[in-house]
Each structure stands twice: as structure tokens, then as C-alpha cells.
C-alpha positions as CSV (number, residue, x, y, z in Angstrom):
1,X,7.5,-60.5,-91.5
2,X,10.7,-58.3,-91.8
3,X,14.3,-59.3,-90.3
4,X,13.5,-57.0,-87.2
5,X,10.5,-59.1,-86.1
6,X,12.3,-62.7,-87.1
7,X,16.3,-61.9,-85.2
8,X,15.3,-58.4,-82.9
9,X,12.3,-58.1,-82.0
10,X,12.2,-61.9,-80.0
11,X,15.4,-60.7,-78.1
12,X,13.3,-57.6,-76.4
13,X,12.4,-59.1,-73.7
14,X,15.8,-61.2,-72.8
15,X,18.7,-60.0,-70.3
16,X,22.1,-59.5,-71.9
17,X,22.9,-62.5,-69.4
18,X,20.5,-64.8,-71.8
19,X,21.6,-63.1,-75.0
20,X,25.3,-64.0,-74.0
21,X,24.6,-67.1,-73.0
22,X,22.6,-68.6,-76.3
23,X,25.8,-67.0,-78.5
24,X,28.1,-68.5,-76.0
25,X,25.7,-72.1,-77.1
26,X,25.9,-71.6,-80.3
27,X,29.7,-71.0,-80.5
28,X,29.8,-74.2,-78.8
29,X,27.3,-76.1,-80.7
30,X,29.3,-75.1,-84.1
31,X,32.3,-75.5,-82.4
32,X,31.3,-79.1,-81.6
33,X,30.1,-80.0,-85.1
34,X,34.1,-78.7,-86.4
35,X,35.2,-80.9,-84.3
36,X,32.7,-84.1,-85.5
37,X,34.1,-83.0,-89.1
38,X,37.7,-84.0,-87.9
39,X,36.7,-87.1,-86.1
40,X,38.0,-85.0,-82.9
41,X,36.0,-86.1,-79.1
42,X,36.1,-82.9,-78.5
43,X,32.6,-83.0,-80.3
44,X,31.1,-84.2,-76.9
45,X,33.0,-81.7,-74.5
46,X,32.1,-78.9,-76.1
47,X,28.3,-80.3,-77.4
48,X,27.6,-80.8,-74.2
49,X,28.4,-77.6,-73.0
50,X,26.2,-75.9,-75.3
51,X,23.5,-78.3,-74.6
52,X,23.4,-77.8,-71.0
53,X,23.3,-73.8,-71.6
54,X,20.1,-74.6,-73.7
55,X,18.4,-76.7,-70.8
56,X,18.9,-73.6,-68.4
57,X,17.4,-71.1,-71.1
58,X,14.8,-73.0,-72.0
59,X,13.7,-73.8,-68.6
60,X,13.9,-69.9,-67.3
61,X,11.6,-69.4,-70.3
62,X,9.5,-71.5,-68.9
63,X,9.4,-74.1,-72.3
64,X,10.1,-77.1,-69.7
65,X,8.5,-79.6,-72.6
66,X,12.3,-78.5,-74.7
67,X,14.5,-78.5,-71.8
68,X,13.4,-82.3,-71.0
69,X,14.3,-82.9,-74.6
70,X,17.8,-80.9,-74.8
71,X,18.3,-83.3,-71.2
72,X,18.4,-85.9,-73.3
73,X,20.6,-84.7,-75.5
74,X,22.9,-84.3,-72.8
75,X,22.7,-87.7,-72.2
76,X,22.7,-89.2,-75.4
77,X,26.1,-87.0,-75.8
78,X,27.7,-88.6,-72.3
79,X,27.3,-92.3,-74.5
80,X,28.6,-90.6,-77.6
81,X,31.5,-89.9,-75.2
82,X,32.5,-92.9,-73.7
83,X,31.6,-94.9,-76.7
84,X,34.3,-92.7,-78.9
85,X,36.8,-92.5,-75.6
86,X,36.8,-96.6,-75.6
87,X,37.3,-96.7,-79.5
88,X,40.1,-94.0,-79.7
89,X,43.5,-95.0,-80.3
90,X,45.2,-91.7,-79.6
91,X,42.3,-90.7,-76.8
92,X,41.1,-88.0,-79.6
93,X,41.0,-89.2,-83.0
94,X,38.4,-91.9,-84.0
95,X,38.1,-94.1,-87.4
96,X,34.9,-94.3,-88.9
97,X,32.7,-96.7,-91.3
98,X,29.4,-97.0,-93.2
99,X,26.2,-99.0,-90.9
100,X,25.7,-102.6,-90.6
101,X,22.6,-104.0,-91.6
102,X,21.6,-104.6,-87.8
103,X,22.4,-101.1,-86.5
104,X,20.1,-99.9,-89.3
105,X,17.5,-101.8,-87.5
106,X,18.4,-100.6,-84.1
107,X,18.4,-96.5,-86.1
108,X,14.7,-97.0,-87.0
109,X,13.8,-98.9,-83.6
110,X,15.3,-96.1,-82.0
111,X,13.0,-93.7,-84.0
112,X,10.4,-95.0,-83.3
113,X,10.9,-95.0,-79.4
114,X,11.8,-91.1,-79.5
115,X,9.0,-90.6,-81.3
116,X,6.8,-92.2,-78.4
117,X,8.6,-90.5,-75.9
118,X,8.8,-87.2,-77.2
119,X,5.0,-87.5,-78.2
120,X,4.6,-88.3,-74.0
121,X,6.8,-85.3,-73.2
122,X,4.4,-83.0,-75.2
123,X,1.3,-84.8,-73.8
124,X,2.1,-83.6,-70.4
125,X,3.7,-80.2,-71.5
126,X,1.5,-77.9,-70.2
127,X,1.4,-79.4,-67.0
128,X,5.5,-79.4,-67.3
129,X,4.9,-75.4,-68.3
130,X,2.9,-74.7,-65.6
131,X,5.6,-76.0,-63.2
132,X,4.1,-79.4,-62.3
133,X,0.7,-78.0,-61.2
134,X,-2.4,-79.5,-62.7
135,X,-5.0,-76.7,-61.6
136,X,-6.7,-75.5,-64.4
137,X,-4.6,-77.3,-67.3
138,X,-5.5,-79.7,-70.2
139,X,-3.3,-82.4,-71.0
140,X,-2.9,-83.5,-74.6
141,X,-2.1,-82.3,-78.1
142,X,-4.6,-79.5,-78.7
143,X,-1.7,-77.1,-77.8
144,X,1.2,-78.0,-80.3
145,X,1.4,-76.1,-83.5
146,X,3.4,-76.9,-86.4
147,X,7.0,-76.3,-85.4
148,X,6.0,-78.2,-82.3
149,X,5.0,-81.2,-84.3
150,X,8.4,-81.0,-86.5
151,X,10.2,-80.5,-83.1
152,X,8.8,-84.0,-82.3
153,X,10.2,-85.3,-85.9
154,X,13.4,-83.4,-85.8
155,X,14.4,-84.9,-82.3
156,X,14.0,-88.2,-83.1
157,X,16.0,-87.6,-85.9
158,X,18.8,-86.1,-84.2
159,X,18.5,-89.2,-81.7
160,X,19.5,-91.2,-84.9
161,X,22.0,-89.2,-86.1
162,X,23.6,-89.3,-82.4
163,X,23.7,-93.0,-81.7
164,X,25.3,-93.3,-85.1
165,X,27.6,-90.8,-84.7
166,X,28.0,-92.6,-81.1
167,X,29.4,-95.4,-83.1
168,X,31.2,-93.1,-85.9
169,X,28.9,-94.1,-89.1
170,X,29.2,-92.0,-91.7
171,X,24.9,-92.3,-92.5
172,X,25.1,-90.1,-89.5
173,X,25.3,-86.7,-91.1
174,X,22.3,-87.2,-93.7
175,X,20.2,-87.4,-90.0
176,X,22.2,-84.3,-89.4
177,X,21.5,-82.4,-92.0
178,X,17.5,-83.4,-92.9
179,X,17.0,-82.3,-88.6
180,X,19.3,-78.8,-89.2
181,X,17.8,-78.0,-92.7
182,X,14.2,-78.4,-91.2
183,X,15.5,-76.6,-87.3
184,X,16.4,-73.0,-89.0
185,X,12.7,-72.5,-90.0
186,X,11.5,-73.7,-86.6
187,X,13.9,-71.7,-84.4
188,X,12.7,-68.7,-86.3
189,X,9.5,-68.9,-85.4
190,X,10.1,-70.1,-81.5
191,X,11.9,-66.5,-81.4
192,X,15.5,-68.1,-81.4
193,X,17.4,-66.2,-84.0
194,X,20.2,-66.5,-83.1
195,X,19.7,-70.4,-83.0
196,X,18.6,-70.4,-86.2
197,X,21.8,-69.1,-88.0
198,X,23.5,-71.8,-85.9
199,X,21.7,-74.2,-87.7
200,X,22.2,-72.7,-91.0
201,X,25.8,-73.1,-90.1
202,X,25.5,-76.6,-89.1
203,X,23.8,-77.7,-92.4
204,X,27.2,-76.4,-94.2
205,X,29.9,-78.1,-91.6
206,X,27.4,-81.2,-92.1
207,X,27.4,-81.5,-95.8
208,X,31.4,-80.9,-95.0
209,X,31.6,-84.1,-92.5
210,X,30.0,-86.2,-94.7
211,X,32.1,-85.4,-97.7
212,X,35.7,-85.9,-95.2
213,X,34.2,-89.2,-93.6
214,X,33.8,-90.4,-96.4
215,X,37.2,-89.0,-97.9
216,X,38.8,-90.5,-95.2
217,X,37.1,-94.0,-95.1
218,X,37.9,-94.3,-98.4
219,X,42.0,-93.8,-97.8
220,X,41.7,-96.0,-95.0
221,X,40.1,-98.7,-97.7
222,X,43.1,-98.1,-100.0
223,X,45.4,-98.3,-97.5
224,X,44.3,-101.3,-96.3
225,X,44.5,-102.9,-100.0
226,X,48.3,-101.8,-100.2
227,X,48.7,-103.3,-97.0
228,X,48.0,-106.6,-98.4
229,X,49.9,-106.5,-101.7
């Protein structure tokens, strides 16, 4: 498979208005990881923008099964929100620190339960794809191929790396990077080139965040030593 079939060939078929609206997305989407790097809420403004685009192209395709799922990204971004608006001293800028033992436990009970709900999502996906009609459909798991069943993995790892993000951990961005390392691949092959080098670009500004959260952790740590001399 050459470059023309992987980023050209997919887009064939699309409108300029859906072309322009997944680059507008992706602008957005890396936008909104720039602004994670800096510990800016403008990560949830703009994420959710992006998002929301995502849930209208996925649904026109017809791939109802995603657009539930980039819904709940949506959502899980609103809580990121408000959590980060209510622990904000300046109304942008947030501080941030490694996971407690406890929210660890919440991160893999919440993994778990994404798991079971994405898993029910894809269950009833072709009755979701053929736009809530049950004539002459099948429901279960004969239809998923591979990226579908790293789609299911992928999402409940970016739930994790939201809620911890949600309440600024720094573990967030190794969820961040293991879901955008394994997305490129799978966004290929769904025909979303595009999408693809967004992720590509996301794996870079992630390996970035982690290195200035923790940068930054650490100064506040120092700080707070001298503080105390």
C-alpha cells in the first residue's frame, strides 16, 4: 500500500466541506494538547471543539458506534473543565502532581468500566449503523476487525489519561502517548489520514508535556523547600 491509497485515495469520496472540517479538528485537537503542555484550560475549549467536529463526521459517515464514543469525549472534556476552572488560581493556569494511591485505583476501575461500555457500544453497532433499525442486522462482535478491537483498548485508555488529566496528574501523559502511538496506525486504516498525522503530532507534544510537568513539579518542590528554610 503506497501513500496515495493510505492519505488520498480515502479522501475521494469526501466534500471539501468534510476535508475542511477534519483539518479544522485536527488544528484544534493539536492546538488543545499545546495548550495541556502549558497547564493552560484552554485544553478543554479548544478539545472540545475538535471533538464535536469529529461526532458530526463520524456520524454523516454513518460510523455511529465512533461518534457515541467521541460523545463521550465531549463529556469527559466538560469535567476536565470545570474540574481545572475550580482549581485555577489565575482562571487559566493549573498546578500539577504525581497520583495518589487511591486515584490509581479509581484509573484502573475506570478502565475497566470503559472497557464494558465500549464493548456494549460495539455490540449494538450495526444496529447504531443501520440508523436504529433492527431489520435484517446481527448484533454482536462478528463484525469488528482489528483496529476496531484496539479502538475499544485505545478509548479506555484515553478515558484514563482524561480523568487524570481532569485532576492535573502528571501519569496522565504515558495514557496519552501508549493511546496516540497505537491511534496513527488505526486512523490509517479507517481512511483518516489526516487524523493520523494528528496523532503523530500528538505523540511528540505528549512526550513534551510529560517532560515540562514534570519540570515544573519539580520547581514547585524546590520552591517549596526554600520556602521553609
Amino acid at each position: 500500500m503506497n501513500i496515495y491509497d493510505l492519505f488520498i485515495k480515502p479522501y475521494e469520496s469526501y466534500t471539501d466541506f468534510q476535508i475542511f472540517l477534519e483539518a479544522i479538528a485536527t488544528v484544534l485537537g493539536i492546538m488543545s494538547v499545546f495548550f495541556s503542555v502549558k497547564k493552560n484550560i484552554w485544553v478543554y475549549p479548544t478539545g472540545i471543539v475538535s471533538t464535536i467536529i469529529y461526532v458530526y463526521l463520524l456520524f454523516i459517515a454513518g460510523l455511529l458506534g465512533d461518534c457515541i464514543i467521541n460523545i463521550y469525549y465531549s463529556v469527559m472534556s466538560i469535567y476536565g473543565w470545570i474540574l481545572w476552572n475550580k482549581n485555577s488560581e489565575d482562571q487559566i493556569h493549573v498546578e500539577v502532581s504525581w497520583a495518589k494511591k487511591n486515584e490509581w485505583m479509581m484509573a484502573a476501575m475506570l478502565f475497566i468500566l470503559s472497557i464494558f461500555l465500549v464493548m456494549i457500544i460495539y455490540y449494538y453497532k450495526p444496529y447504531l449503523d443501520n440508523h436504529f433499525s433492527a431489520e435484517n442486522i446481527e448484533f454482536g462482535f462478528y463484525h469488528l476487525d482489528w483496529a476496531n478491537w484496539l479502538d475499544v483498548f485505545t478509548t479506555s485508555v484515553f478515558l484514563v489519561g482524561m480523568w487524570l488529566m481532569a485532576k492535573r496528574r502528571i501519569e496522565s501523559w504515558f495514557f496519552w502517548i501508549l493511546g496516540d502511538l497505537i491511534s496513527i496506525p488505526m486512523y490509517i486504516y479507517k481512511g483518516y489520514g489526516i487524523t493520523s498525522v494528528q496523532y503523530l503530532v500528538f505523540t511528540i507534544m505528549a512526550i513534551i508535556g510529560y517532560v515540562n510537568w514534570k519540570k515544573s513539579l519539580i520547581r514547585l518542590e524546590i520552591s517549596d523547600i526554600r520556602s521553609h528554610i
